[in-house]
C-alpha positions in Angstrom: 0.5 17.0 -15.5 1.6 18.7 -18.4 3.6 16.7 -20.1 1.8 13.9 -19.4 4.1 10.7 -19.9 1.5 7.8 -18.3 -1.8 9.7 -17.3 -3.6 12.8 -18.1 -6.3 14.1 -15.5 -9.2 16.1 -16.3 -10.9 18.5 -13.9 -13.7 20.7 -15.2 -13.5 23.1 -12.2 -16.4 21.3 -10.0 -18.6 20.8 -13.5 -19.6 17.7 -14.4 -18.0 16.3 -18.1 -20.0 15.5 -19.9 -18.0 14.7 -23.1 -14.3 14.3 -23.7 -12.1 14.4 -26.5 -8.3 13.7 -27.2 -7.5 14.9 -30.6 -3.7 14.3 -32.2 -1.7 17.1 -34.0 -3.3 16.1 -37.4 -7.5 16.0 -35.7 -7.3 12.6 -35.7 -10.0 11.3 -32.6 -7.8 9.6 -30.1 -10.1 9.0 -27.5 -13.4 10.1 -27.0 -16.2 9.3 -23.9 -19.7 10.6 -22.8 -19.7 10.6 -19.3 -20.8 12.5 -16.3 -18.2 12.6 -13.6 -16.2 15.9 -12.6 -12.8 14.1 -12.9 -11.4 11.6 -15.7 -8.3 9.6 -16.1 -6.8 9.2 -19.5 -4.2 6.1 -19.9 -1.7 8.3 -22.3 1.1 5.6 -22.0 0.2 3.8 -25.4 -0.3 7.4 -27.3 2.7 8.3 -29.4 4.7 11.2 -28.8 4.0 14.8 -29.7 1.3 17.3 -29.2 -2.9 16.5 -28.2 -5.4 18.7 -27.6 -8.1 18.2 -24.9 -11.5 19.1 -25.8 -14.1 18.9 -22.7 -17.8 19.6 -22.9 -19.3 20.7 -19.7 -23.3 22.5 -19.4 -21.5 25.9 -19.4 -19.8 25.5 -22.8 -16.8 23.6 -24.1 -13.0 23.9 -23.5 -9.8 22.9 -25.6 -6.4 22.5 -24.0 -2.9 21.7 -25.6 -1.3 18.7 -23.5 2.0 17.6 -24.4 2.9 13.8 -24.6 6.2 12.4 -23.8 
């Protein structure tokens, strides 16, 4: 969901992730994982309020999204 108040869900479109970033307004790393799943659950309810983006590296390339967090 976007806002996201407690959770944020990742979906890469049937690609596996293979690394995942949160970054805050200011680039700040807020949470980062290697993995290898096609779906991952971020636990948003501790991040402070305002403006992330989600950077997801799949094999076909990487992609950034603007999530909001209330």
């Amino acid at each position: 969901p976007n806002p996201a108040y407690t959770s944020l869900n990742v979906y890469a479109n049937g690609e596996t992730i293979e690394h995942i970033e949160v970054l805050n307004i200011n680039g700040q790393v807020v949470h980062d994982r290697l993995l290898f799943d096609t779906t991952h659950q971020i636990d948003v309810s501790k991040f402070e309020k305002g403006i992330y983006f989600v950077k997801v590296s799949t094999a076909l390339g990487i992609t950034t999204k603007k999530v909001i967090v209330r």
